[in-house]
C-alpha angles and dihedrals in degrees: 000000000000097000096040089063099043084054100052085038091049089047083048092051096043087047089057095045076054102057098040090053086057106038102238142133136230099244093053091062104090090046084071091058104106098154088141089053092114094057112094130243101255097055090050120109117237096261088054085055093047088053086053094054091043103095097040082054090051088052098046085046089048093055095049091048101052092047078056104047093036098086099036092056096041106055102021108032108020106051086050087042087057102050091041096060090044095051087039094057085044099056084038093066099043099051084044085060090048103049128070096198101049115093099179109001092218091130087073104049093076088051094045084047103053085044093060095042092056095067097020091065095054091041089057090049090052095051093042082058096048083052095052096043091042109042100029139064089228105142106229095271082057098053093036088055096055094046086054103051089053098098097050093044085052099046093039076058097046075048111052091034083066091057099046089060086058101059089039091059094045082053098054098076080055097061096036078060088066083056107096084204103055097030094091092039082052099045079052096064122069085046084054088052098048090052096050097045093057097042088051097052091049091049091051097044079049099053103028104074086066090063095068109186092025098050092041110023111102093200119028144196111226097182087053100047093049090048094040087059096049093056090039087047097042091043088046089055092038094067086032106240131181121272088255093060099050087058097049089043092048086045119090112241121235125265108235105219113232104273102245091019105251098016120195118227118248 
């Protein structure tokens, strides 16, 4: 049982090096998985032909959300985002120099950031403004109505920039794929994950009957089972028991279901 467990943990751990040297997620992985690459299009179901046109739908969408989020992010977040980052690793250094218990001083910068964009936001909407009275011929409905639709232009950015993330990072196993060096780490993946998905699940259908309460119970008290293993554990070395006992004291024992289901008394 033991070893059983400290394989499948060692292959966990090695699938996961694997996936942090390339930068992957776990999610991504069965998107690597092309082992119908060789049928042809004509005999594909529709589906197969949906996960062909994928990627060159993540890179159109990708285009369209980066032109809308462009202006947006240019002239509203990032200046702000800038000069946030700058002021907050500023602060972060002199109070570094202040303190005697700070290391790094990293616990203060999203504080200092969220202070500066309080009043830098603001600041950037009333100088927008100044620029609009003062350099166009806008009457004032016109120019109130562009300073208020400054919030939702800047969060509809923040918005569609996380999404574009997204879809850089989906595209990213694709890419890796173009890589001579990581195409046949990639090809080993989605097989590693099968194998692992379905040892897990055995191992787990194997050990978890011996956990009683915590394998069957479908709500669960997590106060009184904790508590119910400390006693069970302190009682177990105080009469000085074997290893074995105090695991099967601190254990919960298993719930025996009624034999026939609702049995009737004779």
């Amino acid at each position: 049982m033991i070893n059983s467990w400290l394989d499948l943990q060692r292959r966990i751990v090695e699938y996961r090096t694997e996936l942090r040297e390339l930068a992957l997620r776990d999610y991504q992985v069965p998107a690597l998985d092309h082992s119908r690459d060789d049928l042809a299009l004509k005999d594909m179901e529709g589906d197969d032909v949906l996960k062909k046109i994928r990627v060159p739908y993540q890179i159109v969408h990708l285009m369209i959300l980066l032109a809308l989020a462009a202006i947006p992010v240019l002239f509203l977040n990032l200046p702000v985002g800038v000069l946030a980052g700058i002021y907050a690793e500023r602060r972060r250094e002199k109070l570094l120099k202040k303190s005697k218990v700070k290391i790094r001083g990293f616990d203060v910068m999203l504080t200092e950031k969220v202070v500066f964009c309080i009043v830098a936001i603001p600041t950037l909407w009333f100088i927008y403004w100044v620029l609009l009275y003062s350099f166009t011929d806008f009457d004032g409905p016109t120019i109130a109505l562009c300073i208020l639709s400054l919030p939702l232009f800047a969060y509809v950015g923040i918005i569609v920039s996380e999404a574009g993330m997204v879809d850089i990072k989906d595209l990213r196993p694709h890419y890796m794929r173009l890589l001579p060096s990581s195409r046949r780490r990639l090809k080993a993946l989605p097989a590693i994950r099968k194998q692992l998905q379905i040892d897990l699940r055995a191992f787990i259908k194997k050990v978890g009957p011996a956990l009683g309460e915590i394998y069957y119970g479908k709500e669960l008290d997590w106060m009184q089972i904790q508590e119910k293993s400390r006693k069970g554990s302190l009682m177990a070395l105080q009469s000085g028991n074997s290893i074995e006992e105090i695991i099967e004291h601190a254990t919960p024992q298993k719930s025996k279901p009624s034999e026939n289901g609702n049995k009737k008394d004779n």
